[in-house]
N, C-alpha and C positions, 0 to 999 in steps of 0.2 A: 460172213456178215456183209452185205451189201453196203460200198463204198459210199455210198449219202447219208449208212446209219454210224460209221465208223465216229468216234469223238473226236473232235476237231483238236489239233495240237497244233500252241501259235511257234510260229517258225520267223526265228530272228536272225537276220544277216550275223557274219561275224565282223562287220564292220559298225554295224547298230550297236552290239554287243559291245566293242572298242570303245565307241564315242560314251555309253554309257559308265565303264569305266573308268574312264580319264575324269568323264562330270564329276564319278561320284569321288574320285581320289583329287581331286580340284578342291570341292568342298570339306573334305578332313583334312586337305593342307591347310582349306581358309581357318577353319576352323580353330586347329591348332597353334596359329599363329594368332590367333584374336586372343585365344585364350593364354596363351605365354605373355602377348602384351600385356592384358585388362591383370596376369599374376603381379608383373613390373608396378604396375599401375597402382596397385591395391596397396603395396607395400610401400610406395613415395607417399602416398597418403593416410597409413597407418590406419586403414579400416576399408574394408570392403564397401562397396553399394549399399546405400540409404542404409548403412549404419554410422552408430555415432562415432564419434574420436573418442578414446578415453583418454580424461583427464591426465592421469598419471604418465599418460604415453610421452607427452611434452609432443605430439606432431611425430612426422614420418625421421624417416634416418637424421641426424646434425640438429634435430628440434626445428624439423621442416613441419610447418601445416600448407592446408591447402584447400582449395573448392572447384569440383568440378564444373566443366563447362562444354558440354556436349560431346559431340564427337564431333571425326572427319573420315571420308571415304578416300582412301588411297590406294594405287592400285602396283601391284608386286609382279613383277615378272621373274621367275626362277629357272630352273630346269623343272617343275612339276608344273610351269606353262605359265599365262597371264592369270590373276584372280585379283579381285576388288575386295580391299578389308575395312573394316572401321578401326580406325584408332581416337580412343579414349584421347581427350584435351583436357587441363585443368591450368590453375595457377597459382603455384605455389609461392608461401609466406614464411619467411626465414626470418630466425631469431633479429635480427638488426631490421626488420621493419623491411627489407625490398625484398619485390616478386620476381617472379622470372616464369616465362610457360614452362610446363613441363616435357619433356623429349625422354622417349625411350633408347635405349639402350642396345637393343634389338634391332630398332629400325631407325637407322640414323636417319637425318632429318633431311627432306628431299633423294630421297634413296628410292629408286625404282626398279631398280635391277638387283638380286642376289648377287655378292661376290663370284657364284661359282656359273652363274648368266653369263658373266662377263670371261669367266674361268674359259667357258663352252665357246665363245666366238672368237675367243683372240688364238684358243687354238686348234681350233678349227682354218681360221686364218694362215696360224701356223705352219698348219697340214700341208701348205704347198696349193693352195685353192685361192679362187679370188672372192669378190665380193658377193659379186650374184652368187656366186655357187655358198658361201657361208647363210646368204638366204636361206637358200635350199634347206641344208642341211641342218641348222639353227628354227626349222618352220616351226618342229613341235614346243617352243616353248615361246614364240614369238617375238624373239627379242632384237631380231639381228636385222634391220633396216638399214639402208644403207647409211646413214643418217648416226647411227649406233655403232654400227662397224668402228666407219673412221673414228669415233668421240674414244670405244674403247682401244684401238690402235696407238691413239695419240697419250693414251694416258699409260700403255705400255711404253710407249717412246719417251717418255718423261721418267717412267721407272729405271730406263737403261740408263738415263744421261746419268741419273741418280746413282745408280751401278757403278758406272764408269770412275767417279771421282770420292767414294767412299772411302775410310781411312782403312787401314788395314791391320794396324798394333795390335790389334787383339784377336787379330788370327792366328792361333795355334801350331801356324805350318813348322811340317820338318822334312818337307819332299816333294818336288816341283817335277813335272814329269809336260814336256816343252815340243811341241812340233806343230807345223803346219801344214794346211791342207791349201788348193786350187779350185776356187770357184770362176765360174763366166758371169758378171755383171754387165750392164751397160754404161759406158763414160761416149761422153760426145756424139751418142748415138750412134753408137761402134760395139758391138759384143768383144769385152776384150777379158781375156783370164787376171787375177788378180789370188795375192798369196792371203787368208788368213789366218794371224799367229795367234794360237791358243796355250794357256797358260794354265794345267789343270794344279793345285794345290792340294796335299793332304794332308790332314792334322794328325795330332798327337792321338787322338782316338778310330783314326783310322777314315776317316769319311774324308772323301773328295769331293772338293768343292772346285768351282770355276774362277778362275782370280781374272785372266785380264782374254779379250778377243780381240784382236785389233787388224784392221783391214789395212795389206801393204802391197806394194808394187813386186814384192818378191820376201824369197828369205834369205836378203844380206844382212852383212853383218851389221850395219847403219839400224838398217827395218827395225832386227831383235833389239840392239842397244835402245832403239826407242821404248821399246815396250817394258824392257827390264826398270829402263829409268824411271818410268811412269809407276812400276811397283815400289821400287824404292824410294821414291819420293812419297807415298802413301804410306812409308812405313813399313813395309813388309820385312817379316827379320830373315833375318841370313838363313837358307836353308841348310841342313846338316846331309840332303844328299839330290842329286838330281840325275834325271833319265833324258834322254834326248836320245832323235831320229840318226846323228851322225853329220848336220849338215856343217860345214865347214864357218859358215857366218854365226852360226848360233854359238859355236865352242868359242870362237875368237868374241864374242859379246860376253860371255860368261866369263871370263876367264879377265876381260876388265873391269868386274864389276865383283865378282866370285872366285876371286882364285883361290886353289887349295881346297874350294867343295870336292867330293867322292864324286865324279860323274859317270852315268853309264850309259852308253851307247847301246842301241837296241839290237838285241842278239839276232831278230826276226830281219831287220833291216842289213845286219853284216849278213847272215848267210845268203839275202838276196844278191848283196855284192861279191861275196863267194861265186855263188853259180855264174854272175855276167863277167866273171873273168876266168871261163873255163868253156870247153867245148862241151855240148848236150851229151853225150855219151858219157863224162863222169861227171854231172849232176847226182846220179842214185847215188854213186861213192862217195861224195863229197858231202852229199846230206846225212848218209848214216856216222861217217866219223865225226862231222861237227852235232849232231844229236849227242852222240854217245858223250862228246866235249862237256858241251853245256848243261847237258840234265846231269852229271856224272852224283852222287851223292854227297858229297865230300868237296871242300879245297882242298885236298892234299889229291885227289882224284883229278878233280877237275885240271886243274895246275901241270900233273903227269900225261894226263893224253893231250893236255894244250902243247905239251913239247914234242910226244911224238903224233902230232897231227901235221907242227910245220915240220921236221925232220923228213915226213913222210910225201908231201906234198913240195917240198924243195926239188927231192928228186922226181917228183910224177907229171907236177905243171906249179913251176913256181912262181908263176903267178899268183896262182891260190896261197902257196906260203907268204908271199908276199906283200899281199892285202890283208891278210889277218895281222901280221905283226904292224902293218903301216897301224892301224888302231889302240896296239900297244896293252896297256893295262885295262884302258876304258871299257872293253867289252867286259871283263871278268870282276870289274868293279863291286859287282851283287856279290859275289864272297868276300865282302868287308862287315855284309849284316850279318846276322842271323839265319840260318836257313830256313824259318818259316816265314820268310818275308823275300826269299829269292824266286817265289814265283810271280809275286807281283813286280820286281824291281829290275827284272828281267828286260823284259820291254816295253814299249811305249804304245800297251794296247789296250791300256784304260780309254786313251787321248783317241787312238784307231777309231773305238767302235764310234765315238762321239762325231768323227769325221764321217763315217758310215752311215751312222742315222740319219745325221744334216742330210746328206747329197740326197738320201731314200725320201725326204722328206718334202726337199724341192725339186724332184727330180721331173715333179709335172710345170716346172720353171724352169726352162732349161737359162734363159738367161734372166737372175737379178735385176729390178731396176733399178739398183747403186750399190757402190761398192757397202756404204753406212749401213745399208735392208741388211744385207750380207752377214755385217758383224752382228745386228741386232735380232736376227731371225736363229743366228746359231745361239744368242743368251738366251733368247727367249724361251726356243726349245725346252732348256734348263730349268729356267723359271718358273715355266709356267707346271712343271711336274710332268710332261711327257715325256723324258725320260729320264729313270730310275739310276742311280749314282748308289752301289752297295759299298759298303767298308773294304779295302783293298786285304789280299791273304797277308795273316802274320801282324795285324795289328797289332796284338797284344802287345808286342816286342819292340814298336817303335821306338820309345821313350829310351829304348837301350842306344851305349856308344855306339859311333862305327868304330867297327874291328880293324884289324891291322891291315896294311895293303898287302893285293897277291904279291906274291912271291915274282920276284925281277928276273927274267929269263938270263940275262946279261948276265947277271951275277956270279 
């Protein structure tokens, strides 16, 4: 068949194609939303469109009547984009004679933006990105002006202050897991490192939560004692077990404020200090006998190769003997619980990954512009849902005593 008699087939961009999609899923979000409103609507005034009230009804919900009064065009911006809606006006008449206009439920009043609009730029913001670039990236729902940025920024910074001075008595805690991390901010127009102490808290039901971040010149013991105070003054109740990195200021701040807590030092962090007190040639040896140590099944296991590991390393490089017992019982502290709660209690690598994601996060910032961004960009993270906090292993068993202390080498 000759090419001028072939039937013509219309050929649509797959950008055409796109745009036509977005329209038409624009117009069943508008729609959808009109119609959720005008349901609201129908029911404060206890009868639909140009029908009547019935008597008996006594008026909408409390013996509300009422008379509509046109509409208003307002316009919504969400993640399915900008769209223009009407919403229904009326004025309702309450049993004692006063009116008041009517407001949906739905669409709070003066609300131009979806929660989850706002959800989309603060973290995106987040991300380690600046403002033009949240433009950018925020284009297809068109919300994120510069103008919008800062307004949403500012009301996340109103939510932290918020955060910060919350009470605390009705948190559930029974196991504080304590270390900090080293970001680069800027002070006086100096890139200088600065220590954040993070405070992760777990309940009775096992979920970890975020109790305190606080931006300090280091991790002395002054630093931590600040930060503890500041829970304790909120109320926080006495935890029944805690995990720490090993750092000498944070055990000397606990220990004024908590002594007699279960503490356990991070197993992941003493083996690190294992290997830097040994030549590289028995690293492999010194990894497999403290593995075989600490995963052993059992305290009655774990306890017997804790004896002959320093026995063994006394005479091989006593150093290594040496720095294990300088930590004492703290390391083995986790066989005081339960052992389906000794892989969590282990180490302090709930608090790790949270340090990990941060830095991943800002890492196209290489320096902070304050130490405060700092604190507020690591709660935020939290807040804002980008990253997931699951129930720690061996929940179930929380609510159980701690068990008896290991066994005293001494002894």
């Amino acid at each position: 068949m000759p090419f001028s008699l072939m039937p013509r087939r219309r050929f649509v961009s797959s950008t055409t194609g796109s745009i036509r999609i977005e329209a038409g899923l624009r117009d069943r979000v508008r729609d959808f939303i009109e119609t959720m409103i005008r349901t609201e609507f129908d029911v404060a005034l206890a009868r639909p469109r140009y029908a009547r009230q019935l008597a008996a009804s006594g008026g909408g919900a409390g013996g509300v009547s009422g008379h509509r009064q046109g509409s208003r065009v307002r316009t919504l911006t969400g993640t399915f984009g900008k769209t223009e809606i009407t919403v229904p006006r009326a004025r309702l008449k309450a049993s004692d004679g006063a009116t008041r206009e009517w407001t949906s439920k739905s669409l709070r009043a003066y609300q131009r933006r979806t929660k989850a609009a706002d959800a989309l730029i603060a973290s995106t913001y987040l991300a380690g990105t600046n403002t033009r670039r949240v433009r950018g990236r925020s284009r297809p729902c068109s919300a994120a002006q510069s103008d919008t940025v800062s307004r949403v920024w500012w009301k996340v910074k109103t939510d932290w202050e918020a955060w910060n001075a919350r009470a605390l008595a009705d948190e559930p805690i029974v196991r504080l897991i304590l270390d900090g991390t080293v970001v680069r901010v800027r002070l006086d127009r100096k890139a200088t490192s600065i220590s954040l102490l993070v405070v992760i808290g777990v309940r009775e039901d096992g979920q970890k939560v975020l109790l305190a971040v606080k931006d300090m010149g280091g991790e002395t013991t002054e630093a931590w004692r600040t930060v503890l105070d500041d829970l304790i003054a909120r109320d926080l109740r006495r935890p029944e077990f805690l995990i720490v990195d090993g750092a000498p200021g944070l055990e000397k701040a606990i220990a004024a404020v908590w002594n007699g807590v279960p503490l356990q030092r991070c197993t992941v962090h003493k083996h690190r200090n294992l290997l830097g007190h040994a030549p590289e040639r028995l690293h492999e040896e010194i990894t497999a006998d403290y593995t075989d140590m600490i995963y052993a099944a059992t305290a009655e296991e774990i306890e017997e190769r804790r004896k002959a590991f320093i026995r063994k390393w006394r005479l091989r490089h006593r150093a290594v003997a040496d720095n294990l017992e300088e930590a004492g019982d703290a390391v083995f502290a986790f066989t005081r619980l339960p052992p389906s709660q000794w892989r969590s209690a282990r180490t302090t690598n709930a608090i790790e990954r949270l340090h990990e994601e941060f830095k991943r996060r800002i890492k196209t910032q290489t320096v902070l512009p304050s130490a405060d961004t700092a604190a507020m960009l690591f709660w935020a993270l939290l807040a804002s849902g980008q990253i997931n906090r699951r129930k720690v292993d061996g929940w179930q068993t929380l609510t159980m005593t701690v068990g008896k202390p290991p066994i005293d080498l001494a002894a």
